[in-house]
MIDOSE-1310 file (N, C-alpha, C; in nm, 2 decimals, decimal comma, always signed):
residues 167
xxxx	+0,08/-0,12/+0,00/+0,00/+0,00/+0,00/+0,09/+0,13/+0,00; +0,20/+0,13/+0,09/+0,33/+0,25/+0,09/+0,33/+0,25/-0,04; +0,40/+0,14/-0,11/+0,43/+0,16/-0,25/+0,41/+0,17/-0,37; +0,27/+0,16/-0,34/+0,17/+0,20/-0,47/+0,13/+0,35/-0,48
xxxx	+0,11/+0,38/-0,30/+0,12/+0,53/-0,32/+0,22/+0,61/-0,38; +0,34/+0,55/-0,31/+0,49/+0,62/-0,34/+0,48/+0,64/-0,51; +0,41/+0,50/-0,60/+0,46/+0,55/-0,67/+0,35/+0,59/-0,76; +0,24/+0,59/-0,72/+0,19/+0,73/-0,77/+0,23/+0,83/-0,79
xxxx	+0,30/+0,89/-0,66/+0,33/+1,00/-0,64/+0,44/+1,00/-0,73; +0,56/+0,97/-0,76/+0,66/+0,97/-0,84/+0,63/+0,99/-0,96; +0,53/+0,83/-1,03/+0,53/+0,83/-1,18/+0,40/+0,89/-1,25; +0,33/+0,90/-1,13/+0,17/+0,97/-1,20/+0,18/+1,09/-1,13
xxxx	+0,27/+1,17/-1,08/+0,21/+1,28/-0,98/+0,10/+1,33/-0,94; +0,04/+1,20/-0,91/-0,07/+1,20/-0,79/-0,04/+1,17/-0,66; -0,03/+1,29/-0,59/-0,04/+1,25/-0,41/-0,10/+1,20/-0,36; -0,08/+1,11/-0,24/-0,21/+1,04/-0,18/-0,29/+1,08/-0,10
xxxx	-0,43/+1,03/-0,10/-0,44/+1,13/-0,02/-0,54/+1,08/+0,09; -0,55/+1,11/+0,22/-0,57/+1,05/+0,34/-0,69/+0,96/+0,35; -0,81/+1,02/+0,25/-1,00/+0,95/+0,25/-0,94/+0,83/+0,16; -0,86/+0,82/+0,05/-0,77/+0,68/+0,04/-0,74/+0,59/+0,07
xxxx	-0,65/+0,65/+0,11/-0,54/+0,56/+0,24/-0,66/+0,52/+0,34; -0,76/+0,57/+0,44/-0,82/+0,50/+0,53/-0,92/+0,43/+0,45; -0,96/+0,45/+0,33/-1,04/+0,33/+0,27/-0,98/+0,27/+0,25; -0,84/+0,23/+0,20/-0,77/+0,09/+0,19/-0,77/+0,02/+0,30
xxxx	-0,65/+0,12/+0,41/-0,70/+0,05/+0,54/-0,80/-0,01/+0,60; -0,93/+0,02/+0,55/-1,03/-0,07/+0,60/-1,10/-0,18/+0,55; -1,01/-0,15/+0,44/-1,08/-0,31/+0,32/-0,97/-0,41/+0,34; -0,85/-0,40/+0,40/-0,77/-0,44/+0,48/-0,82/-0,54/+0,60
xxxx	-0,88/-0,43/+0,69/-0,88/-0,48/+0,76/-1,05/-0,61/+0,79; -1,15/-0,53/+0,73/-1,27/-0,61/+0,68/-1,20/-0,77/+0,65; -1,11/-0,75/+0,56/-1,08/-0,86/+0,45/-0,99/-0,97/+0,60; -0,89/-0,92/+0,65/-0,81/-0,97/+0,78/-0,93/-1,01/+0,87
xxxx	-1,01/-0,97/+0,90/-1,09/-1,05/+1,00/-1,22/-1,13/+0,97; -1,26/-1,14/+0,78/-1,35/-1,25/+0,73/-1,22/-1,36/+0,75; -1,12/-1,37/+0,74/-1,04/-1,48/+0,76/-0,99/-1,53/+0,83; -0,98/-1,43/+0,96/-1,00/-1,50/+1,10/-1,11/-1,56/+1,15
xxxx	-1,22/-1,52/+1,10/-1,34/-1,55/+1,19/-1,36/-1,69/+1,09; -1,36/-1,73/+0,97/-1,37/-1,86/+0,88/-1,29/-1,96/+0,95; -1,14/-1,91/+0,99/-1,09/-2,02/+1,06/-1,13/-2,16/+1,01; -1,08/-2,14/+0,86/-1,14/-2,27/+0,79/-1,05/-2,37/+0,75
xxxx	-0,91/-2,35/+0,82/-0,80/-2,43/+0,80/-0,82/-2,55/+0,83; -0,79/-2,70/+0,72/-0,75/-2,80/+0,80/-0,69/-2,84/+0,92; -0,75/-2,89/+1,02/-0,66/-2,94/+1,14/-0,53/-2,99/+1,13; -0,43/-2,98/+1,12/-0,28/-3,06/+1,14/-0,35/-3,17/+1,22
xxxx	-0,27/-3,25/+1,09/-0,28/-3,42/+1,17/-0,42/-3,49/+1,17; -0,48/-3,39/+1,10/-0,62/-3,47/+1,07/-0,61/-3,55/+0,96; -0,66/-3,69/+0,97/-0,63/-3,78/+0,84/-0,75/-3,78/+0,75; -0,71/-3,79/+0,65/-0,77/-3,76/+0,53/-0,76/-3,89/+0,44
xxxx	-0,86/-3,91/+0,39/-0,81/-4,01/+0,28/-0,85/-3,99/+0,15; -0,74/-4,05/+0,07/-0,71/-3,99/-0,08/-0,82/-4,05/-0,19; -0,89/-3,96/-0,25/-0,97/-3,96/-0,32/-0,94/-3,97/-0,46; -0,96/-4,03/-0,57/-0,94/-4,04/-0,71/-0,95/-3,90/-0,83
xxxx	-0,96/-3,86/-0,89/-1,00/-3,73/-0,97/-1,12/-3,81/-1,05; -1,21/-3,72/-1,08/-1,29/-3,73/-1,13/-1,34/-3,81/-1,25; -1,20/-3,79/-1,32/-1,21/-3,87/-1,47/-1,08/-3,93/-1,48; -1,08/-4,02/-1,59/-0,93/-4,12/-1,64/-0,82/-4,02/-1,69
xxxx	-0,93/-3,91/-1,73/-0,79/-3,83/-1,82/-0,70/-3,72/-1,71; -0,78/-3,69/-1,58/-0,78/-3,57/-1,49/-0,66/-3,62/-1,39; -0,56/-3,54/-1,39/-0,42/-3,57/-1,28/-0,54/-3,49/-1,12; -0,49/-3,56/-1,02/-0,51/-3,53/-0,89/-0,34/-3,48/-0,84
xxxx	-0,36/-3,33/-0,78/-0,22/-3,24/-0,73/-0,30/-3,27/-0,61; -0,23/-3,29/-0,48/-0,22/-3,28/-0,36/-0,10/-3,20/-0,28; -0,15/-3,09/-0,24/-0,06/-3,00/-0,21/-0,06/-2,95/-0,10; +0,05/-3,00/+0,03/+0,06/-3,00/+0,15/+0,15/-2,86/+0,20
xxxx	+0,15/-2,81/+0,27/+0,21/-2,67/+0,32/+0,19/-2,62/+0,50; +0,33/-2,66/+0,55/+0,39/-2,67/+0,65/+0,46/-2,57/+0,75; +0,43/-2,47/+0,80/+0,55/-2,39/+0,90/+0,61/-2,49/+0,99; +0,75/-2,47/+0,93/+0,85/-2,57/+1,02/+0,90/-2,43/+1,14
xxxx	+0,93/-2,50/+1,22/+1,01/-2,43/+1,33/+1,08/-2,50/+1,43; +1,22/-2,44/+1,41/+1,34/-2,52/+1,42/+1,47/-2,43/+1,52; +1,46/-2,41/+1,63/+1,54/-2,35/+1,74/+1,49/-2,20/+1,72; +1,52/-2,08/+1,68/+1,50/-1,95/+1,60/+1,42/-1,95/+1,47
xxxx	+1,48/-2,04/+1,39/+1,43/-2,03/+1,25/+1,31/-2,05/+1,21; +1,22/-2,01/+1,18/+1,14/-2,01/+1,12/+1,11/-2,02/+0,99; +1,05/-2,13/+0,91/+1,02/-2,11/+0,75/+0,90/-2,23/+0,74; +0,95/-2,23/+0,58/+0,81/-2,35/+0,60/+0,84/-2,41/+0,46
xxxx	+0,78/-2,55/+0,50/+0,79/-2,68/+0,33/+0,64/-2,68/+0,30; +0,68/-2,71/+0,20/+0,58/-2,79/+0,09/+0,60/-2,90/+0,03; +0,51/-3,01/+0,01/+0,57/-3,13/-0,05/+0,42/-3,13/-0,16; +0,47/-3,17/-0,26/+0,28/-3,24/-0,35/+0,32/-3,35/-0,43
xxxx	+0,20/-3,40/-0,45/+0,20/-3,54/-0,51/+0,12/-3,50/-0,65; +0,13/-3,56/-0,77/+0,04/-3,58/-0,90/+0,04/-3,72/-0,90; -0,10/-3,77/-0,90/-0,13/-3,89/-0,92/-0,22/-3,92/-1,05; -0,27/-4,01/-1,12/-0,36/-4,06/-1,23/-0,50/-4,14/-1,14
xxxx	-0,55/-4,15/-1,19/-0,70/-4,23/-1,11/-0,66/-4,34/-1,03; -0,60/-4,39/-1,07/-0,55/-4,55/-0,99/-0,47/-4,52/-0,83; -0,41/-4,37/-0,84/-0,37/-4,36/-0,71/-0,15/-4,36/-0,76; -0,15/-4,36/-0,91/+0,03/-4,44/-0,91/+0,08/-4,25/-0,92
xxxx	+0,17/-4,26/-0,86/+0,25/-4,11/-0,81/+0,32/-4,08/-0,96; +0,31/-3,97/-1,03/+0,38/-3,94/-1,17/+0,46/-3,81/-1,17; +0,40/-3,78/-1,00/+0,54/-3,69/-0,99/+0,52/-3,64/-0,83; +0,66/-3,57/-0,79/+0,65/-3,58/-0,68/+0,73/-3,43/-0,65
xxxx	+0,72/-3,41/-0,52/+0,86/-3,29/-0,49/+0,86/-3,23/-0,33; +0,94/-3,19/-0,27/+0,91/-3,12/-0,18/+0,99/-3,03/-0,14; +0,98/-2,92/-0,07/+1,10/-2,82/-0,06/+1,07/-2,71/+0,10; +1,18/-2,67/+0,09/+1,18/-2,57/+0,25/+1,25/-2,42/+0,17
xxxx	+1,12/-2,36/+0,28/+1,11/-2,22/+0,23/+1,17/-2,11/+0,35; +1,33/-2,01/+0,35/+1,31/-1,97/+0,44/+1,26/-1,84/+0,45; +1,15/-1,79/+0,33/+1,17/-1,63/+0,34/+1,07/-1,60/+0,44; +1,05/-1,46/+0,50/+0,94/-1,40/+0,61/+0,86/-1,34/+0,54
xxxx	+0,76/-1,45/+0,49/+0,62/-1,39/+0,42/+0,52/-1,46/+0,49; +0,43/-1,35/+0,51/+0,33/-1,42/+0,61/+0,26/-1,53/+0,55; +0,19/-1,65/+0,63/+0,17/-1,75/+0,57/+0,09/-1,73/+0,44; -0,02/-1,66/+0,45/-0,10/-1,63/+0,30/-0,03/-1,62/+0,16
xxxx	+0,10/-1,53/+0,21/+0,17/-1,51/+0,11/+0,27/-1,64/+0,03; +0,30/-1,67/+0,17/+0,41/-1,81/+0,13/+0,32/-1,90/+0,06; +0,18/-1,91/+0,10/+0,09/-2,04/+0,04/+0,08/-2,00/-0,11; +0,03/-1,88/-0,13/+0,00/-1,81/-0,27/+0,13/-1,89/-0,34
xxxx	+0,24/-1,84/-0,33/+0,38/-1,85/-0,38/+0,42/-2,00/-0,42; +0,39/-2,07/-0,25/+0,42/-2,20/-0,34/+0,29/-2,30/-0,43; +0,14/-2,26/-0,44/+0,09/-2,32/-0,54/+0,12/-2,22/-0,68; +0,12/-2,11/-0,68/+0,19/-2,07/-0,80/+0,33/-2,12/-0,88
xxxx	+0,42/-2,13/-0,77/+0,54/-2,25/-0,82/+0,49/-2,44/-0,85; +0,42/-2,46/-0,81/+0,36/-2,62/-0,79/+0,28/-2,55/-0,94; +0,19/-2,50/-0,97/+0,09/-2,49/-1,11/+0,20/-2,45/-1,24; +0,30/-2,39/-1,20/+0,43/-2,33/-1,31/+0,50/-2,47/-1,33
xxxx	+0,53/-2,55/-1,22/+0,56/-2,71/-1,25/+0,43/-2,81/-1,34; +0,36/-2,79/-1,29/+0,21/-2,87/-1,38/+0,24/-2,79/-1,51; +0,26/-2,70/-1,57/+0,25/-2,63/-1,72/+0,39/-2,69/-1,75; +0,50/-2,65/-1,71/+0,64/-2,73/-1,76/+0,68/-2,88/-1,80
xxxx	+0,57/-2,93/-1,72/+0,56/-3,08/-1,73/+0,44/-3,11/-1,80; +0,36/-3,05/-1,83/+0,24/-3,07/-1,96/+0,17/-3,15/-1,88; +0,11/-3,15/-1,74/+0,01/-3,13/-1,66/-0,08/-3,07/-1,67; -0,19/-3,05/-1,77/-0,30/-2,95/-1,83/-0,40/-2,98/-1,74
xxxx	-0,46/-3,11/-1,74/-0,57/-3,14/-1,64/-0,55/-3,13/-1,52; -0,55/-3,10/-1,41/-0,55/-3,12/-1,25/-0,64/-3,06/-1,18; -0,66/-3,17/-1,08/-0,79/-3,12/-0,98/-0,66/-3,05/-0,88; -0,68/-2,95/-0,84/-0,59/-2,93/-0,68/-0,65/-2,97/-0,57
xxxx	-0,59/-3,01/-0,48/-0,64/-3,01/-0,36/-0,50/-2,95/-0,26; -0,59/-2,85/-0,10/-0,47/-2,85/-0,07/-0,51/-2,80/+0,07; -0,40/-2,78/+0,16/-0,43/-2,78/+0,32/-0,46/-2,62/+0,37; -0,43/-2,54/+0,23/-0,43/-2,37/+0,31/-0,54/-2,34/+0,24
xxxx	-0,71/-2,35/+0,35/-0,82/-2,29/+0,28/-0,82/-2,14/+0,27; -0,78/-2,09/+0,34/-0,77/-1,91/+0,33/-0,71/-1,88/+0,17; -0,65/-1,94/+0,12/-0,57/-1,96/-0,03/-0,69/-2,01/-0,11; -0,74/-2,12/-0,10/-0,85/-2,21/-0,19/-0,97/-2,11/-0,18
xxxx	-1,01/-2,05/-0,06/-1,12/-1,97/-0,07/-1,08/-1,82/-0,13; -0,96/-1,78/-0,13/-0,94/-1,68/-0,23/-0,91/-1,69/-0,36; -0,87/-1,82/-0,44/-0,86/-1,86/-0,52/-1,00/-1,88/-0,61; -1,10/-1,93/-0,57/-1,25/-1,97/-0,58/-1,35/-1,82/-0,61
xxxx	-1,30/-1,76/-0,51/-1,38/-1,66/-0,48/-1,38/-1,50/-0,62; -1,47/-1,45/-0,66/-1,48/-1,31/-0,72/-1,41/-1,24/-0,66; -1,43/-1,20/-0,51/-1,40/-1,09/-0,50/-1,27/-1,01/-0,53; -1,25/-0,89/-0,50/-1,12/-0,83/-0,56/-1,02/-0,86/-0,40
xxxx	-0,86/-0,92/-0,42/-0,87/-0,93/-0,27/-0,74/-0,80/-0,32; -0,75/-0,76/-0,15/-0,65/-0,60/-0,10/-0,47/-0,63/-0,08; -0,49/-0,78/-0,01/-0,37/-0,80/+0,14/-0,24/-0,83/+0,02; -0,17/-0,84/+0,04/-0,01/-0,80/+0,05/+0,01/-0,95/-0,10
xxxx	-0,08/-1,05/-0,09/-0,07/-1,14/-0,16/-0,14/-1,17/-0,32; -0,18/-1,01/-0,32/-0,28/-0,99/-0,45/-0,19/-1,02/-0,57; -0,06/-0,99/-0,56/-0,01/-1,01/-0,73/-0,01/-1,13/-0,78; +0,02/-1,22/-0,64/+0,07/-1,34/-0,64/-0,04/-1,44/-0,68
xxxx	-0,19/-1,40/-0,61/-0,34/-1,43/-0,65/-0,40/-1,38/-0,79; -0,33/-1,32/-0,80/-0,38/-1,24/-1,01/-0,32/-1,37/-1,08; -0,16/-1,35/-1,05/-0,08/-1,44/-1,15/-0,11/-1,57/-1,09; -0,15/-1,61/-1,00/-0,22/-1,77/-1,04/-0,36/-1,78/-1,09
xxxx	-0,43/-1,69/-1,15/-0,52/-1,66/-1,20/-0,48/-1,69/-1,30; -0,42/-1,60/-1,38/-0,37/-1,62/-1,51/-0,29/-1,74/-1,55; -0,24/-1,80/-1,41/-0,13/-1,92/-1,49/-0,28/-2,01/-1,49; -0,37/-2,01/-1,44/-0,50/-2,13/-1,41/-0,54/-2,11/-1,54
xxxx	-0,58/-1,96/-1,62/-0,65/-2,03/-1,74/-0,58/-2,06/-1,81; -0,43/-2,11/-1,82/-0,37/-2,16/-1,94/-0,43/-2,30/-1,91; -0,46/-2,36/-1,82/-0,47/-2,52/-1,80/-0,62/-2,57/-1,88; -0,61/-2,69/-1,91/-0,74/-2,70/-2,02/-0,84/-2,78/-1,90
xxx	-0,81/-2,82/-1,82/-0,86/-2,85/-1,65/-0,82/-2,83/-1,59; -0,90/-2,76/-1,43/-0,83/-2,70/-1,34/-0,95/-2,72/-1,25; -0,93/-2,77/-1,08/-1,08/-2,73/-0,98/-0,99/-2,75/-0,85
């Protein structure tokens, strides 16, 4: 939000100006407390069992996302699976993340990296499934979102309609 003003002000010489700025702030903060009060996150450690995709032709992504914490350090992994109907694994990966983005952001980031892997690998069909609902319900959803994770939620927008399946 600093930086969009900023660079209004630089490249559009438009100043910002305060009845702005407190409307952002509050679509901000509206938007920060529908997603607290949803508290729609999967439980850690709740077992789940693996369901088939829809059709013969449709890949199933399962896509898990973890805050590790480890003496000081804080970061967080992802691991996902692509499977075919039968359940046989056709690809796999997992990785540890150490940057300080708040979780929404880190989630956005690594299904955007996980769907940039599905297009490089000619993964067109895939059902996603995955553990960060605050992510899946912004993903699903119209509305325009405000928080700090919007570029990252556009451009998986746009990497989704290249896929010729996608849910």
């Amino acid at each position: 939000m600093i930086w969009n003003c900023r660079n209004k002000l630089i490249f559009e010489n438009k100043p910002p100006s305060s009845k702005d700025l407190w409307a952002r702030a509050e679509l901000y903060r509206l938007e920060f407390m529908e997603v607290q009060q949803k508290q729609t996150r999967v439980a850690e450690g709740q077992n789940m069992k693996w369901q088939p995709p829809i059709s013969d032709s449709i890949h199933k992504l399962n896509l898990a996302i973890s805050q590790l914490k480890k003496n000081t350090s804080v970061g967080f992994g992802f691991g996902f699976l692509i499977r075919n109907n039968k359940g046989d694994v056709l690809a796999a990966s997992c990785h540890r993340l150490q940057k300080n983005l708040n979780p929404l952001c880190t989630a956005a980031t690594v299904m955007r990296l996980v769907l940039l892997f599905c297009q490089n690998t000619s993964f067109y069909k895939v059902m996603v499934e995955c553990n960060f609902a605050e992510l899946v319900n912004l993903l699903n959803s119209d509305r325009i979102c405000c928080l700090e994770a919007t570029w990252i939620i556009e451009d998986i927008g746009l990497i989704r309609d290249s896929f010729s399946f996608i849910s």
